[in-house]
C-alpha positions, 0 to 999 in steps of 0.5 A, spaced: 500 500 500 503 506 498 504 512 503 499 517 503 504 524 502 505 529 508 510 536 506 514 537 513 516 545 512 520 546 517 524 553 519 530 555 517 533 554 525 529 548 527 532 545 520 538 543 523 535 540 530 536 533 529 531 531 534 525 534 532 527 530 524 527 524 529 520 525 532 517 527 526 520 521 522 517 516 528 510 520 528 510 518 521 511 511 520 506 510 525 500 513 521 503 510 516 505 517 512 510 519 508 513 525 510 517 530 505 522 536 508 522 542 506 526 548 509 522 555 509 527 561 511 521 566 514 524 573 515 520 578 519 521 584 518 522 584 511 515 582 510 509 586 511 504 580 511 505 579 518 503 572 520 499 571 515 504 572 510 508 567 515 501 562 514 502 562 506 510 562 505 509 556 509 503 552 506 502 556 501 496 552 496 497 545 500 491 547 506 490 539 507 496 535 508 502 539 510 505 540 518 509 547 519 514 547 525 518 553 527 519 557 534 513 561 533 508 563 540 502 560 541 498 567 541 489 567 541 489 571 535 494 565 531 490 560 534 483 562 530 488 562 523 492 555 524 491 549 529 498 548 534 499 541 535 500 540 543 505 539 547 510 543 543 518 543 546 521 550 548 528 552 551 528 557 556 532 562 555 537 566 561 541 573 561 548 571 563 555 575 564 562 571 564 564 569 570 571 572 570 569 579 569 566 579 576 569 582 581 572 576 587 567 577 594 569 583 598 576 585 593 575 592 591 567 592 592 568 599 597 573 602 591 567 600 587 562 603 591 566 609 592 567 611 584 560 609 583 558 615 588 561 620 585 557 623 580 553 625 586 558 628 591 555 634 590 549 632 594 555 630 599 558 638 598 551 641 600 550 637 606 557 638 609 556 645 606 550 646 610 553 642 617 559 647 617 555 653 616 550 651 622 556 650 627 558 657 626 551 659 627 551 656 634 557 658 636 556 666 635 549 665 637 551 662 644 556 667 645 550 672 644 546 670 649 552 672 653 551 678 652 557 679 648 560 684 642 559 681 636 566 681 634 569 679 641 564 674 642 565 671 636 574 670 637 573 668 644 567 663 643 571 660 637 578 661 642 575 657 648 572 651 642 578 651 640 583 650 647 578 645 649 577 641 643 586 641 643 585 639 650 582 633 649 586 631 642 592 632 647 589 628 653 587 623 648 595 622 645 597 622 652 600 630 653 599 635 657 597 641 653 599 643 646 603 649 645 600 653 639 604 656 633 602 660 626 601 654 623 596 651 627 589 651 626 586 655 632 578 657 628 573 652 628 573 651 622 581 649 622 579 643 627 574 641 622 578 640 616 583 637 620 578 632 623 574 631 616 581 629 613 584 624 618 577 621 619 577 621 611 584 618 611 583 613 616 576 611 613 580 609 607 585 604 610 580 600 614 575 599 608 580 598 603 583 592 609 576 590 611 575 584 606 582 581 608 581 580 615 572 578 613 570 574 609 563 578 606 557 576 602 555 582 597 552 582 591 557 583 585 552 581 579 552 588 575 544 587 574 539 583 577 533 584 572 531 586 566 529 593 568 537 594 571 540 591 566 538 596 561 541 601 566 547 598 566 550 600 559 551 592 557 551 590 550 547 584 550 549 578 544 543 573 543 542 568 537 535 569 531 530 565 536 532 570 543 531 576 537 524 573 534 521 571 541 523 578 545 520 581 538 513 577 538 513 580 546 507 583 548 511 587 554 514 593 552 521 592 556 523 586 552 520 589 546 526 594 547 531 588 548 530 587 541 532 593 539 538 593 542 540 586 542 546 584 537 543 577 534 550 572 532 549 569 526 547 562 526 553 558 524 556 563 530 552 559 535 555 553 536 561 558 539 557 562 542 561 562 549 565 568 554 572 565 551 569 568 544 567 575 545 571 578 542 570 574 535 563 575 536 564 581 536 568 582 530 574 586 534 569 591 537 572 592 544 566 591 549 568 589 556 561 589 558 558 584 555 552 579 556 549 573 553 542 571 552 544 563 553 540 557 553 539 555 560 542 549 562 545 549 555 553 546 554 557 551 549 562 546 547 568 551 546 575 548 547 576 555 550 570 554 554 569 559 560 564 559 565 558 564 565 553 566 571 546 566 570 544 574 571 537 574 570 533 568 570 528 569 565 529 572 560 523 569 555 522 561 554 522 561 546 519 554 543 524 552 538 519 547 535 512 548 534 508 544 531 502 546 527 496 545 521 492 549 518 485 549 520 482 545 514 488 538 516 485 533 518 492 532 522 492 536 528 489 529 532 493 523 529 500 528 529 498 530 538 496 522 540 502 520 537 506 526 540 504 523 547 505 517 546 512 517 544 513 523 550 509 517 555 514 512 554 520 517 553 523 517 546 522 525 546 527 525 551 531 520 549 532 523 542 534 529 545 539 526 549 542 522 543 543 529 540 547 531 545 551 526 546 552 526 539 555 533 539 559 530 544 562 524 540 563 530 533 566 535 538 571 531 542 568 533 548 567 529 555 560 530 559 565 533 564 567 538 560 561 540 557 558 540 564 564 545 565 563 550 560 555 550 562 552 557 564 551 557 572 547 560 577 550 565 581 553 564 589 555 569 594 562 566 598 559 564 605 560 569 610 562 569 616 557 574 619 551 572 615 550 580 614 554 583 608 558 590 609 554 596 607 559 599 601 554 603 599 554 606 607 562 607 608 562 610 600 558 615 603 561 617 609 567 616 605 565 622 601 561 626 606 568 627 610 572 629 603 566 633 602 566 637 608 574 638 609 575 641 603 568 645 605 573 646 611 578 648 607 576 653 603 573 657 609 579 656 613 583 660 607 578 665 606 578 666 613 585 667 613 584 672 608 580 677 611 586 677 617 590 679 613 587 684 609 584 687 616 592 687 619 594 689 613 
C-alpha cells in the first residue's frame, strides 16, 4: 500500500535540530505517512504580511496535508488562523555575564562603591556645606546670649572651642597641653578640616583592609533584572530565536531588548561562549558584555569559560512548534502520537542522543561540557551572615572629603580677611 504524502516545512533554525527530524520521522511511520522536508527561511521584518504572510510562505496552496514547525508563540489571535499541535518543546532562555569579569567577594567592592558615588558628591558638598555653616551659627549665637560684642564674642567663643577641643586631642595622645604656633589651626573651622581629613584618611585604610581580615557576602552581579540591566550600559549578544521571541513580546521592556540586542549569526552559535567575545564581536572592544544563553545549555568551546546566570528569565522561546492549518485533518493523529512517544520517553531520549552526539563530533567529555555550562550565581559564605554596607562607608567616605575641603576653603578665606584687616 503506498504512503499517503505529508510536506514537513520546517524553519530555517529548527532545520538543523536533529531531534525534532527524529520525532517527526517516528510520528510518521506510525500513521503510516510519508513525510517530505522542506526548509522555509521566514524573515520578519522584511515582510509586511505579518503572520499571515508567515501562514502562506509556509503552506502556501497545500491547506490539507502539510505540518509547519518553527519557534513561533502560541498567541489567541494565531490560534483562530492555524491549529498548534500540543505539547510543543521550548528552551528557556537566561541573561548571563562571564564569570571572570566579576569582581572576587569583598576585593575592591568599597573602591567600587566609592567611584560609583561620585557623580553625586555634590549632594555630599551641600550637606557638609550646610553642617559647617550651622556650627558657626551656634557658636556666635551662644556667645550672644552672653551678652557679648559681636566681634569679641565671636574670637573668644571660637578661642575657648578651640583650647578645649586641643585639650582633649592632647589628653587623648597622652600630653599635657599643646603649645600653639602660626601654623596651627586655632578657628573652628581649622579643627574641622583637620578632623574631616584624618577621619577621611583613616576611613580609607580600614575599608580598603576590611575584606582581608572578613570574609563578606555582597552582591557583585552588575544587574539583577531586566529593568537594571538596561541601566547598566551592557551590550547584550543573543542568537535569531532570543531576537524573534523578545520581538513577538507583548511587554514593552523586552520589546526594547530587541532593539538593542546584537543577534550572532547562526553558524556563530555553536561558539557562542565568554572565551569568544571578542570574535563575536568582530574586534569591537566591549568589556561589558552579556549573553542571552540557553539555560542549562553546554557551549562546547575548547576555550570554554564559565558564565553566571544574571537574570533568570529572560523569555522561554519554543524552538519547535508544531502546527496545521485549520482545514488538516492532522492536528489529532500528529498530538496522540506526540504523547505517546513523550509517555514512554523517546522525546527525551532523542534529545539526549543529540547531545551526546555533539559530544562524540566535538571531542568533548560530559565533564567538560558540564564545565563550560552557564551557572547560577553564589555569594562566598560569610562569616557574619550580614554583608558590609559599601554603599554606607562610600558615603561617609565622601561626606568627610566633602566637608574638609568645605573646611578648607573657609579656613583660607578666613585667613584672608586677617590679613587684609592687619594689613
Amino acid at each position: 500500500m503506498a504512503l499517503q504524502p505529508v510536506q514537513v516545512v520546517m524553519d530555517r533554525l529548527v532545520h538543523n535540530v536533529t531531534s525534532v527530524h527524529n520525532v517527526v520521522r517516528l510520528i510518521c511511520r506510525r500513521l503510516h505517512l510519508e513525510c517530505n522536508f522542506a526548509v522555509q527561511d521566514f524573515e520578519w521584518s522584511s515582510s509586511a504580511g505579518g503572520f499571515h504572510a508567515f501562514i502562506q510562505a509556509f503552506f502556501g496552496d497545500n491547506t490539507t496535508n502539510a505540518i509547519g514547525i518553527a519557534p513561533i508563540a502560541m498567541t489567541m489571535d494565531r490560534m483562530r488562523e492555524i491549529d498548534f499541535i500540543y505539547p510543543s518543546t521550548g528552551v528557556h532562555y537566561v541573561i548571563a555575564v562571564c564569570e571572570k569579569d566579576l569582581p572576587s567577594a569583598g576585593d575592591g567592592a568599597f573602591f567600587i562603591a566609592l567611584f560609583a558615588g561620585v557623580p553625586v558628591i555634590a549632594t555630599f558638598t551641600v550637606i557638609a556645606l550646610i553642617f559647617v555653616l550651622l556650627a558657626g551659627l551656634i557658636t556666635s549665637s551662644e556667645a550672644v546670649m552672653r551678652q557679648f560684642s559681636a566681634s569679641s564674642s565671636m574670637s573668644s567663643g571660637i578661642s575657648a572651642l578651640t583650647h578645649s577641643l586641643f585639650h582633649l586631642y592632647t589628653i587623648a595622645f597622652g600630653q599635657d597641653d599643646v603649645a600653639f604656633s602660626r601654623s596651627t589651626p586655632r578657628s573652628l573651622y581649622g579643627l574641622y578640616t583637620v578632623w574631616f581629613f584624618m577621619v577621611t584618611v583613616v576611613g580609607a585604610v580600614v575599608c580598603s583592609l576590611l575584606p582581608s581580615y572578613l570574609t563578606v557576602s555582597t552582591t557583585q552581579l552588575p544587574f539583577t533584572d531586566l529593568q537594571s540591566f538596561q541601566r547598566s550600559g551592557y551590550k547584550l549578544l543573543g542568537p535569531p530565536l532570543a531576537f524573534k521571541i523578545l520581538n513577538e513580546s507583548s511587554e514593552s521592556v523586552r520589546k526594547t531588548l530587541a532593539n538593542e540586542i546584537q543577534v550572532v549569526p547562526l553558524e556563530q552559535e555553536k561558539f557562542f561562549d565568554c572565551a569568544n567575545r571578542d570574535e563575536l564581536l568582530h574586534g569591537e572592544s566591549l568589556q561589558k558584555t552579556a549573553f542571552a544563553n540557553v539555560a542549562g545549555l553546554s557551549h562546547l568551546s575548547p576555550r570554554c569559560q564559565t558564565s553566571v546566570i544574571a537574570v533568570s528569565h529572560l523569555a522561554h522561546i519554543f524552538i519547535a512548534t508544531f502546527f496545521t492549518t485549520k482545514q488538516s485533518h492532522l492536528r489529532n493523529n500528529f498530538t496522540r502520537e506526540y504523547l505517546v512517544l513523550q509517555e514512554h520517553g523517546l522525546v527525551q531520549h532523542l534529545d539526549t542522543l543529540q547531545y551526546y552526539d555533539i559530544f562524540r563530533k566535538t571531542g568533548f567529555t560530559v565533564q567538560q561540557a558540564q564545565r563550560c555550562q552557564t551557572k547560577a550565581f553564589v555569594s562566598t559564605s560569610s562569616v557574619s551572615r550580614k554583608s558590609i554596607g559599601w554603599r554606607t562607608l562610600a558615603f561617609g567616605f565622601w561626606f568627610c572629603a566633602a566637608s574638609a575641603g568645605v573646611s578648607v576653603l573657609i579656613l583660607v578665606i578666613e585667613r584672608m580677611i586677617i590679613i587684609l584687616q592687619n594689613s
